[in-house]
C-alpha positions in Angstrom: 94.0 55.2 70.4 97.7 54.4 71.4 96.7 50.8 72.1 95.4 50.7 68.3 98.4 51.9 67.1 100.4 49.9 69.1 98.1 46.7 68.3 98.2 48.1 64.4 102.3 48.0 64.7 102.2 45.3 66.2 100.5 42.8 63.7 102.0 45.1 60.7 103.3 43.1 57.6 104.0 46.3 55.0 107.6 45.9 54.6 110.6 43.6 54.8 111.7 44.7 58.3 108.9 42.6 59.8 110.8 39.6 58.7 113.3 40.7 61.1 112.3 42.9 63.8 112.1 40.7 67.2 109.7 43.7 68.6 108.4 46.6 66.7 109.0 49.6 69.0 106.0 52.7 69.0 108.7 55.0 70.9 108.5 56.4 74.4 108.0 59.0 76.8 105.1 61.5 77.6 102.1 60.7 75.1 101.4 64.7 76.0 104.9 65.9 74.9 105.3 69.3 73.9 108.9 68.2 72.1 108.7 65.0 70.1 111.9 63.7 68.8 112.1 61.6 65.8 115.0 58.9 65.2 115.9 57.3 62.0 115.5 53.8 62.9 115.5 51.0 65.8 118.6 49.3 66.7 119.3 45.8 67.0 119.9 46.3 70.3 116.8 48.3 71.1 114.7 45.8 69.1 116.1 42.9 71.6 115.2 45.1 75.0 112.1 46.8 73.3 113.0 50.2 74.6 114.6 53.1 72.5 117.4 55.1 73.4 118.5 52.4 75.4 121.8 51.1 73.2 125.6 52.9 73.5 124.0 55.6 71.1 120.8 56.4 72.9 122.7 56.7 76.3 125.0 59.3 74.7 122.0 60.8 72.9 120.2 60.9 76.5 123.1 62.5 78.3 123.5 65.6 76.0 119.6 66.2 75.8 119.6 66.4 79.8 122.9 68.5 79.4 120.9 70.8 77.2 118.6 71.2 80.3 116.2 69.2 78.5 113.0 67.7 81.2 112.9 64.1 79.0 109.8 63.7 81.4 108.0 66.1 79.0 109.1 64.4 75.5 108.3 61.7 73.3 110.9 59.5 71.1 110.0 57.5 67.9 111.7 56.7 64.8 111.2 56.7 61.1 110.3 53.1 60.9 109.1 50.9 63.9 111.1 47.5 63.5 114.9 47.0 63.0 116.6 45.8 60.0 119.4 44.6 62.3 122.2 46.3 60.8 121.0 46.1 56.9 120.1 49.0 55.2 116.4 50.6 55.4 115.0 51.2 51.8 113.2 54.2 51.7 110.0 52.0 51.0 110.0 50.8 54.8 109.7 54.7 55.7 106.7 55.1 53.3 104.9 52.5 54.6 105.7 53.4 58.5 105.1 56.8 57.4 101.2 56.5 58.2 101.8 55.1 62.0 104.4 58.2 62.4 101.4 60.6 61.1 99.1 59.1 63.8 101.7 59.6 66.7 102.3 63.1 65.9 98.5 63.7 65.0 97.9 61.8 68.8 100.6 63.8 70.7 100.4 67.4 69.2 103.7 68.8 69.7 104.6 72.1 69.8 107.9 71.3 68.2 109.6 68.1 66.4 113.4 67.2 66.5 114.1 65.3 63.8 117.3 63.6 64.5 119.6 63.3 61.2 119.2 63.9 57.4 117.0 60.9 57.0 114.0 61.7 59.4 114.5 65.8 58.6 114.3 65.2 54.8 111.1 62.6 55.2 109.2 65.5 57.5 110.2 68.0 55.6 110.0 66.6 51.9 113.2 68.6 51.6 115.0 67.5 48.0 118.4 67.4 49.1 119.5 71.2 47.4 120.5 72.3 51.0 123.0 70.4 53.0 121.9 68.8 56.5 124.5 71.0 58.4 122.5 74.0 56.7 119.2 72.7 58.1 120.1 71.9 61.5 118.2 74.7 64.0 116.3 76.2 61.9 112.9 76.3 62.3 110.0 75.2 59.8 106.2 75.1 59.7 105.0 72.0 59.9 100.9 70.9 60.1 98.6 73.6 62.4 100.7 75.3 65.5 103.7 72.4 64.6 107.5 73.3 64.0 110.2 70.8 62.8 113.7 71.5 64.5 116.3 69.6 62.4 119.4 68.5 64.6 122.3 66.2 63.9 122.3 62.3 63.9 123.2 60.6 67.0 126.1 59.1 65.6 127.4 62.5 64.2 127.3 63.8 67.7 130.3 61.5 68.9 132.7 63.0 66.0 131.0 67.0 66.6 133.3 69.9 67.3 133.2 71.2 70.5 131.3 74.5 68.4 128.7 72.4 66.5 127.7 70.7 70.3 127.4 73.7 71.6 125.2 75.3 68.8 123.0 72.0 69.4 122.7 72.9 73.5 121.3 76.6 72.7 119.1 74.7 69.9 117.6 72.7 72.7 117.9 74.9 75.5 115.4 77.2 73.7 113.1 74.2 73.2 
């Protein structure tokens, strides 16, 4: 089934990133994950070296979760959408038609729980309208599909500017993961 979806990525013509991904990215890690994480989007620089987590961001994002105690052995990463826009902004369109390949990972892996890193991926799981505000969201914990949480944290990017206090709230988050 992951070489489908992989092939199915691949060869995928839904939306204007395909016009400038270099590769479409599935994600990584342990197709048995009990913790999947789920990114907003795929960096230019990712999309060039066809690995996530892999750009200034990603390295940051890589040292906190092992800070947080967090065995990356025994997660999976993806993102919203599977290609880059190289730096342009991602219509909410591009996420609708990804949306079906993201279904299928989560439906392959079976998490117990699933980070969704920033407002973009939490409100797209969640189907959240916006009333509450992200900071409001982050470690709570919501029903998703069958045995499935969602964990809402904050963005990558929002992690280098953090207080000391909203870091620290992230680290139990995780640490109970």
């Amino acid at each position: 089934m992951w070489n489908d979806l992989k092939l199915e990525i691949d060869i995928c013509t839904k939306c204007i990133l395909e016009k400038t991904r270099i590769n479409p990215i599935v994600g990584e890690g342990n197709e048995k994950a009990e913790v999947l994480f789920v990114l907003d989007s795929v960096s230019e620089e990712e999309d060039i070296k066809q690995q996530l987590l892999n750009d200034k961001n990603g390295k940051y994002f890589k040292r906190f979760l092992e800070y947080s105690k967090l065995d990356l052995k025994k997660c999976y990463f993806t993102t919203l959408t599977k290609c880059s826009s190289h730096g342009n902004l991602i219509e909410q369109e591009s996420i609708l038609q990804c949306n079906e390949f993201l279904i299928t990972q989560i439906a392959l892996i079976n998490p117990k729980y699933i980070v969704t890193v920033g407002e973009r991926a939490t409100r797209s799981l969640l189907e959240n309208d916006e009333k509450e505000d992200i900071k409001d969201l982050v470690g709570k914990v919501f029903d998703f599909y069958g045995e499935i949480k969602i964990v809402p944290i904050y963005d990558i990017s929002y992690l280098f500017k953090a207080t000391d206090k909203e870091k620290w709230k992230l680290i139990k988050i995780l640490e109970k993961l």
